[in-house]
C-alpha positions in Angstrom: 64.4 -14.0 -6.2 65.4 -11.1 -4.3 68.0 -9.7 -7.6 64.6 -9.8 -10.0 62.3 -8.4 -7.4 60.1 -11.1 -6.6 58.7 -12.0 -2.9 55.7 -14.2 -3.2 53.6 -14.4 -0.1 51.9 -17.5 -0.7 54.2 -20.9 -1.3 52.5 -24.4 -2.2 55.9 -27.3 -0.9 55.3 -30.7 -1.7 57.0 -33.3 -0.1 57.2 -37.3 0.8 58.4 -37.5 3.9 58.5 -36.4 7.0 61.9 -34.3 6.5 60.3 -32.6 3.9 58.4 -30.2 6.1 61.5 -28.3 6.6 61.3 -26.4 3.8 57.3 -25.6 4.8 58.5 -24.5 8.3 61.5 -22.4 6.9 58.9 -20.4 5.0 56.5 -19.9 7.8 59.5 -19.0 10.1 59.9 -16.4 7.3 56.0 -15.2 7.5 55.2 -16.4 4.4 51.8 -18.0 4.0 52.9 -21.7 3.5 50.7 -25.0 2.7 52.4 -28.3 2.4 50.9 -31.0 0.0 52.2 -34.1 1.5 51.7 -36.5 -1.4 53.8 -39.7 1.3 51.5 -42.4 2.9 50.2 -39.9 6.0 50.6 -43.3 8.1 54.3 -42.8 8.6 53.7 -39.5 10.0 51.9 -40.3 13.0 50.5 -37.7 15.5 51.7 -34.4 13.4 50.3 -31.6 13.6 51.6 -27.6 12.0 51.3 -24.2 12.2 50.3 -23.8 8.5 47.7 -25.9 6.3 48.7 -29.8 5.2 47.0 -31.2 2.6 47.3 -34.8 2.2 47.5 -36.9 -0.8 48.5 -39.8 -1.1 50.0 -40.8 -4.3 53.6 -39.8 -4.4 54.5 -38.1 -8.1 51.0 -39.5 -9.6 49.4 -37.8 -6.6 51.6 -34.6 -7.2 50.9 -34.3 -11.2 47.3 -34.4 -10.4 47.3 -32.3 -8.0 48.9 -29.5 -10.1 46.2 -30.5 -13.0 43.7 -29.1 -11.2 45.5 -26.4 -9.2 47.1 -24.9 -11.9 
């Protein structure tokens, strides 16, 4: 991004699991203003808790696509 001179501030991740919040706390790490949309069954995660806003929905790529429909 850095050799066509974008730097976002704000990043929307999305993610299934519970390793997938690496790439949510490499951004915030970075001072980027980060939201994770977990789209896993929140169950598996037990007691988590972040820096930065989670947003659960459960629904894996069905919950994904629809969230992008209306955030898009």
């Amino acid at each position: 991004m850095k050799k066509i001179n974008l730097d976002p501030q704000e990043f929307e991740t999305f993610g299934d699991s519970k390793s997938d919040f690496e790439m949510s706390d490499e951004l915030y790490k970075r001072g980027k203003q980060v939201k994770m949309i977990y789209v896993g069954d929140p169950a598996k995660l037990g007691k988590f808790v972040k820096e930065y806003s989670v947003e659960y929905i459960n629904g894996f790529s069905r919950g994904t696509l629809e969230y992008l429909k209306t955030h898009v």
